[in-house]
C-alpha positions, 0 to 999 in steps of 0.5 A: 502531475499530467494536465491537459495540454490546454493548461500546460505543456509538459516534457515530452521526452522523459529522458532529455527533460531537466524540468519538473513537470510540477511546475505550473504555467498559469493561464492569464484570465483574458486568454481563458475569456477568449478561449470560451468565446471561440468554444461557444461559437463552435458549439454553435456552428457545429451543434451535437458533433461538438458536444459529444466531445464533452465526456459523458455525463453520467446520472447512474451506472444501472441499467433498467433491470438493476433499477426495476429490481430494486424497485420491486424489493422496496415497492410496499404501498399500492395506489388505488389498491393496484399499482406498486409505488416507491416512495420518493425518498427510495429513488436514490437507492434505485438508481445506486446513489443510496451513499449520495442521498440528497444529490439524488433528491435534487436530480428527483426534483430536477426530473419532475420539473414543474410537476406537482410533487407526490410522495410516491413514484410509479414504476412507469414514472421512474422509467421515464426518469431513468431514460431520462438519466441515460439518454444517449443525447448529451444535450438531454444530460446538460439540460437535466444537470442545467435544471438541477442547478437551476432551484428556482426553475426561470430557466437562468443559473446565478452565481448562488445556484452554482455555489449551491450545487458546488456544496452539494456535489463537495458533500456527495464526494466527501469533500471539506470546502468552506462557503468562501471557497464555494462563493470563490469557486461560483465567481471564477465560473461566472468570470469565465463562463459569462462572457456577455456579463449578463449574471446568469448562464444558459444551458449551452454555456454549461456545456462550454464549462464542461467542454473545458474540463480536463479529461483524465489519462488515467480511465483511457481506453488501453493498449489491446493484447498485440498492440506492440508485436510487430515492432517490438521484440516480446520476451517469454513469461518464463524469461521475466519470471526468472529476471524478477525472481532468481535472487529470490529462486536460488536462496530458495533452491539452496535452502530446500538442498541443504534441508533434503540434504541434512534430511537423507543424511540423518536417514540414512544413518539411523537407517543402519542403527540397531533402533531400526530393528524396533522403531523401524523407518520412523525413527530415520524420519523423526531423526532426519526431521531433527536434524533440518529443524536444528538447522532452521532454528539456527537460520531463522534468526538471521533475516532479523538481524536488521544491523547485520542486513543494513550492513551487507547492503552496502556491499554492491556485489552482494546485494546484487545476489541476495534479496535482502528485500525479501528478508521478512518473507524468508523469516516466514518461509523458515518459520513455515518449515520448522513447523514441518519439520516439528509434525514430522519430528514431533509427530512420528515420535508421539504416533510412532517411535514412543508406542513401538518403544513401549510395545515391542518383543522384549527379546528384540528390546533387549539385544538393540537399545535396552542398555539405553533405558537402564535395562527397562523397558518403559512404558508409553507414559514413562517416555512421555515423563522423561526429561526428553519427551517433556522439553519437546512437548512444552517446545512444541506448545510455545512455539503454536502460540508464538506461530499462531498469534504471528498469523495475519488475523490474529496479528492485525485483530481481523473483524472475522476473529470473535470478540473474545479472541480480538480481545487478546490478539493484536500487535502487543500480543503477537510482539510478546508472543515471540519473545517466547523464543528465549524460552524455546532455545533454552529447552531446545538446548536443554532437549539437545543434551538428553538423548534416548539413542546414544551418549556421543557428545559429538553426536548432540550438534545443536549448539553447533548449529545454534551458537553463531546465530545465537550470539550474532541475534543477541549481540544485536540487540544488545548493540541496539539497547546501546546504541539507543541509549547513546541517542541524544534525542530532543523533539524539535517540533511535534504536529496534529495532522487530520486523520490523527496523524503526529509528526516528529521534527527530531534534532539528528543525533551527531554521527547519525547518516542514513539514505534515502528510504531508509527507517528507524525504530522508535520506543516510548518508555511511558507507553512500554519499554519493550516496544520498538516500531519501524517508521520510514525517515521523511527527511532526506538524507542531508538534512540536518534533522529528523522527521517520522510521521505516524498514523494512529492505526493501533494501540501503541500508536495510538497511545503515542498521539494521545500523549503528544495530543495532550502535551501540544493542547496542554503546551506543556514544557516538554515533550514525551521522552523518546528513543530512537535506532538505526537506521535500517535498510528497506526496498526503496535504498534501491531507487537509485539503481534505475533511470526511470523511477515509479513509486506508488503510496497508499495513504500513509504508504507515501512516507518511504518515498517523500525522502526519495523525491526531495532529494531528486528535487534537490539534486542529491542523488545526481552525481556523476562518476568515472568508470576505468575508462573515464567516461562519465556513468550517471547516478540516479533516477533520469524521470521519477513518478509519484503516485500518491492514492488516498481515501481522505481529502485532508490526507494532502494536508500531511505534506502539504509543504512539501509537494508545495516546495518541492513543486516550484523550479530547482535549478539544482534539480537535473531530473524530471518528475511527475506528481499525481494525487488519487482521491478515492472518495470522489466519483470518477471523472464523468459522473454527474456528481463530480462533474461540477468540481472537475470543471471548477478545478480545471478553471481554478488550476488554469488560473491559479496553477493550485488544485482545489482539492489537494490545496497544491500544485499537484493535480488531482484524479478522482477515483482509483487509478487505472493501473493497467492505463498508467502502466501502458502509458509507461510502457509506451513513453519508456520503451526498452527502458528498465523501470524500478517500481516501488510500492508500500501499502495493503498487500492485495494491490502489491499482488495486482501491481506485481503480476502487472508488471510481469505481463508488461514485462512480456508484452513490452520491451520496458522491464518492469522491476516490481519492490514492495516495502517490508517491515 
């Protein structure tokens, strides 16, 4: 959490700091009384260079062509049959708060002051306005917000008026605040502001208030491209692109050669087969296609070996090599090269090898492969009966359908897709789907076993290829299905959270461990017997429970609320029966590995990391060791920063208790952090409609050390972050340092946040080490 040094004072070496800066100094109600004397007597000895320190106060981002363009689309009505009016309940979307109606009203009203009230507003008269909005003179802004607040127009603002203006703007920003938190809220600027306790404040005490608000680090102005050229040492893109990307490059680069490799060889044997007289290069390209398709069938099913990868991670040499992380991403990459594989096999067979078989000179025919066909040439029709050409073809059509429905849109039900087709898409439909595989290995087996080319069994290897992964797949599932059944699962507590988000309390099952950032796979056999989902543990790893939280974004899970919804409303005796396995490894085991720790959630994407900053609170992962010459090596991150962006306020109520506890002081805690919250649903800092609520939860944070949007100690940023700012900052206060990134949340940031670190790595001697989550 960063604040404002006039409110706290936090580490400024991330490295020699063993206090959480969460922790909150509170200041007492006299200093901020004094604090507000001294700033209206500076306004008043030192005029408009004081005030413009004051962030701008912005009424509206449109300039007076985007204004006057949106005038003259709605302007429909004349006055007098010449001029062009607006109807005055248009003026909100003239100046681009059409999703903030009834705050642009109230600027309207504040703008014509006195004035009669007409229904309509020239476009003469909206110029004045907007010039109005956006005079460059801060005293001018102060005095509009002053009137807006000011209903009754007698030039004084009450307390009422402030508790007015604090709802709207709490509406205009989709924030939930009761009328006792408001009438709290209007008292606490009135304490501090009215300093003279006459019960109403004047345009320039407006200015001191917001004077006093905290200005947020994160929409400063970045460092510029060279900023750091003269004193620190730059590394080439080409460099950090190899030290972020080699594990993943040599599993590749290995990969390709094995496939050209199997490729070349299947070609140039058939290259020298009596065939290659009627089928020609065809054939040494179906066959070659062949082979690297039996190899790929093999590979593909170990990166969904979950219990044999959480293995191997635990042996340090070898998950520093592989980029068991990426396990998923290797699946699709496989998956990508089978379909290859299968248009050139499948492809040259049918467009080529079958016509050229079926249309060659009978002479020919019978001097190369006709003792293979029974002496009898068939026909194109005849080929595709045989038990060869018929296995492949139905291979073909289960696996379209198991790749097709395993595709991004129709796997998250994407808008774009017809009703029709979202109708039998989805999560259930695509988990399904795979299970064709069963079907496809049995006729690749099958396919395997009738060949038109010859009769060697050692020639038909597929099951040479197949058997291992085969059994190493199937042994695991059949472990898990034991392995859950030996779970003694019991519900401890089970909790509704806003935004429809179940929380399960689970009694930890004897011989159960796991790491922090480790997850689990739950089913519910009243919803399906079949379905397993991936969900990340959110209690640490020496706690002697259990807890997953669960967000309704499907049917599965939202099927799982409703049934925990109706036990909790209906206080049923128990609760829905459950099975749970694992745990499996994912990216965020590998924290530990750094000093300097950032780790960035998006909504529900904060649960992988909330085990990870409660045991840092605790001190779990601050262990010492001795190395061969007994010096002590340190274990565990040094500085951990927390990122947490939502679009819903009650979204903090998820954890609410623990970034509350995790907040206070730990003597057991021997590593420093930093917590910061995002609403995206609030305007950002500077904006007219967010100005009063900034002001007000900088006093209440000085007062209370609470934020009075999240209800915790942990500050609150309105708006997206500015990533490139926040990672600048990094860049700057870790120089040299390596940093481990962490993220979990939509694909298109992970993108932004990757090529980010990637260009700081090369501008900066910080190393930015990008992870994202994958399930």
């Amino acid at each position: 959490m960063e604040m404002h040094a006039q409110y706290q004072s936090t580490s400024s070496s991330s490295s020699s700091s063993s206090s959480s800066s969460c922790s909150v100094s509170t200041v007492p109600l006299s200093a901020l009384k004094k604090q507000r004397t001294q700033d209206r007597e500076h306004l008043q000895d030192n005029g408009e260079s004081s005030v413009m320190k004051i962030r701008h106060l912005r009424f509206t981002e449109f300039e007076w062509t985007d204004v006057e363009d949106r005038f003259d689309r709605l302007a429909t009505t004349t006055r007098n049959g010449t001029e062009p009016v607006l109807k005055w309940s248009d003026f909100g979307f003239c100046i681009g708060m059409q999703k903030s109606l009834e705050f642009a009203n109230d600027i309207l009203r504040a703008l014509r002051g006195r004035r009669q009230h007409k229904n309509f507003i020239t476009k003469h008269q909206l110029y004045g306005f907007w010039h109005r909005m956006t005079d460059p003179c801060i005293h001018s802004r102060i005095q509009l917000f002053f009137d807006m607040c000011d209903t009754d127009m007698d030039g004084r603002i009450t307390e009422m008026d402030i508790k007015q203006i604090f709802l709207l703007s709490a509406s205009a920003n989709k924030l939930t605040v009761s009328q006792e938190e408001a009438e709290e809220h209007a008292g606490l600027v009135m304490e501090v502001v009215d300093i003279d306790n006459r019960g109403y404040l004047e345009p320039y005490q407006l200015q001191i208030l917001f004077k006093g608000s905290s200005p947020s680090i994160f929409n400063a102005i970045p460092y510029r491209n060279g900023q750091y050229q003269d004193d620190q040492e730059q590394s080439s893109k080409a460099e950090i692109m190899f030290r972020s990307h080699w594990r993943r490059g040599w599993i590749i680069l290995l990969w390709l050669i094995v496939c050209i490799a199997l490729f070349s060889w299947k070609f140039i044997q058939y290259r020298h087969r009596t065939a290659f007289e009627v089928m020609g290069y065809c054939l040494c390209t179906s066959k070659g296609a062949a082979e690297t398709l039996k190899f790929n069938m093999a590979l593909i099913l170990l990166p969904v070996c979950r219990n044999s990868i959480t293995w191997l991670r635990k042996n340090r040499r070898i998950n520093s090599i592989v980029p068991f992380n990426d396990n998923i991403n290797f699946h699709k990459l496989i998956a990508g090269g089978i379909v290859v594989g299968v248009i050139l096999h499948g492809g040259t067979h049918l467009a080529c090898d079958f016509p050229r078989i079926s249309g060659s000179d009978h002479s020919i025919f019978r001097q190369t492969i006709a003792s293979r066909f029974g002496y009898h040439q068939p026909s194109y029709i005849q080929i595709l009966a045989t038990t060869e050409a018929v296995t492949g073809i139905a291979m073909v059509v289960l696996m379209s359908i198991a790749f097709s429905l395993a595709t991004t849109w129709p796997r998250r039900q994407s808008p774009s897709l017809p009703r029709s087709v979202r109708r039998v898409t989805g999560y259930n439909t695509f988990w399904y789907s795979h299970h064709l595989f069963v079907l496809v290995y049995t006729l690749l087996i099958v396919h395997s076993m009738f060949l038109f080319l010859t009769d060697n069994l050692t020639e038909k290897t597929t099951w040479m290829y197949i058997a291992i992964p085969v059994l190493l797949y199937a042994g695991e599932r059949i472990f898990r299905a034991i392995r859950s059944g030996f779970y003694d699962i019991k519900i401890l507590k089970a909790s509704l959270y806003p935004g429809k988000l179940l929380s399960l309390k689970l009694h930890k099952p004897e011989g159960f461990s796991h790491k922090n950032g480790m997850y689990i796979v739950l089913q519910c056999p009243q919803i399906s017997p079949f379905e397993w989902h991936p969900f990340s543990l959110t209690s640490g790893s020496r706690d002697d429970y259990l807890s997953v939280h669960i967000r309704t974004l499907g049917d599965w899970s939202y099927e799982l609320y409703s049934l925990f919804q109706e036990a909790i409303l209906t206080r049923a005796n128990e609760y829905p029966k459950i099975y749970i396995d694992g745990p499996y490894g994912a990216a965020s085991q590998d924290y530990i590995k750094y000093d300097i720790l950032v780790l960035i959630g998006l909504g529900i994407g904060i649960t992988p990391f909330i085990s990870i900053i409660k045991d840092i609170d605790d001190g779990g992962v601050q262990k010492t060791r001795f190395d061969k010459v007994g010096s002590r090596e340190r274990k565990g991150p040094l500085k951990t920063y927390l990122y947490w962006v939502t679009r819903e306020q009650n979204s903090f109520e998820w954890f609410g208790d623990v970034i509350k506890e995790i907040s206070k002081p730990n003597l057991k805690q021997t590593a420093a952090k930093e917590m910061h919250n995002f609403l995206t649903s609030v305007h950002e800092e500077g904006d007219a409609r967010s100005a009063l609520i900034s002001a007000v939860q900088a006093l209440h944070f000085a007062k209370n050390g609470i934020d009075i949007v999240s209800r915790t100690p942990v500050w609150t940023h309105f708006a997206r972050p500015n990533w490139f700012s926040v990672f600048s900052k990094l860049a700057r206060t870790h120089g040299g340092a390596q940093i481990g990134v962490f993220y979990c949340g939509p694909s298109a940031l992970a993108r932004e946040l990757e090529r980010l670190c990637t260009n700081l790595s090369t501008k900066t001697t910080t190393r930015f080490v990008f992870h994202k989550e994958n399930y």
